[in-house]
C-alpha positions in Angstrom: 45.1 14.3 102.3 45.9 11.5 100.2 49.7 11.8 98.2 48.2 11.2 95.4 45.3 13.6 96.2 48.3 15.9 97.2 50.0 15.6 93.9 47.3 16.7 91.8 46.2 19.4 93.9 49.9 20.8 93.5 49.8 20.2 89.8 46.8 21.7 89.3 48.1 24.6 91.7 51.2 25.0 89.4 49.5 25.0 86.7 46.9 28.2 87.8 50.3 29.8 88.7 52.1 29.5 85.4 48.4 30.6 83.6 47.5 34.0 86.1 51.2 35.2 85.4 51.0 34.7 81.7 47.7 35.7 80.9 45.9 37.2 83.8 42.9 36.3 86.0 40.2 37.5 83.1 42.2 35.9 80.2 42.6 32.5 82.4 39.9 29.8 82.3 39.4 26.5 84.5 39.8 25.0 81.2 43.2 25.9 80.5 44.4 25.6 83.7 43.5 22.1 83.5 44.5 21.5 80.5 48.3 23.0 81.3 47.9 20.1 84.8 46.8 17.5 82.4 44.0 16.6 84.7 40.1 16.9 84.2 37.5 19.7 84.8 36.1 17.0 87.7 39.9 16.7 89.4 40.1 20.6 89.3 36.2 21.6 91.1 37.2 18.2 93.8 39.7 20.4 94.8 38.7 24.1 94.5 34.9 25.0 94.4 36.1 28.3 91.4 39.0 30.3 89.6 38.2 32.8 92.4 39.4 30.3 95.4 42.5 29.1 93.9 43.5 32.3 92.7 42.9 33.7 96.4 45.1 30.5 97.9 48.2 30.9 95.8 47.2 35.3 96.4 47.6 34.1 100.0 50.6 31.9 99.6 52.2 35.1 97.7 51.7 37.4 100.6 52.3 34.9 103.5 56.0 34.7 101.7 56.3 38.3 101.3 55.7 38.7 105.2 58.0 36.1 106.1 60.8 38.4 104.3 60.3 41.3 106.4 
């Protein structure tokens, strides 16, 4: 991947983070987590085909760290 490709993807990651722990998964669009990254409905869908996927990445990123604890 790209660093710029890289970048945005993390931004946009970032800001789907910041939005799930504020408001929830219902309460959080793909609007407003784009508009939090700064970066267009088109960056966010190049990246991540739904809410659903990038919530289940940064799910998976959240356990993968919990079992590296243990």
């Amino acid at each position: 991947m790209q660093e710029r490709s890289l970048a945005t993807r993390t931004t946009i990651t970032a800001a789907a983070h910041r939005q799930f722990a504020a408001r929830g998964y219902e309460q959080t669009s793909v609007a407003g987590i784009c508009a939090e990254a700064g970066v267009s409905k088109g960056a966010f869908y190049h990246h991540f085909q739904s809410k659903q996927e990038l919530f289940n990445l940064l799910l998976q990123d959240w356990l993968s760290g919990i079992r590296q604890e243990n």
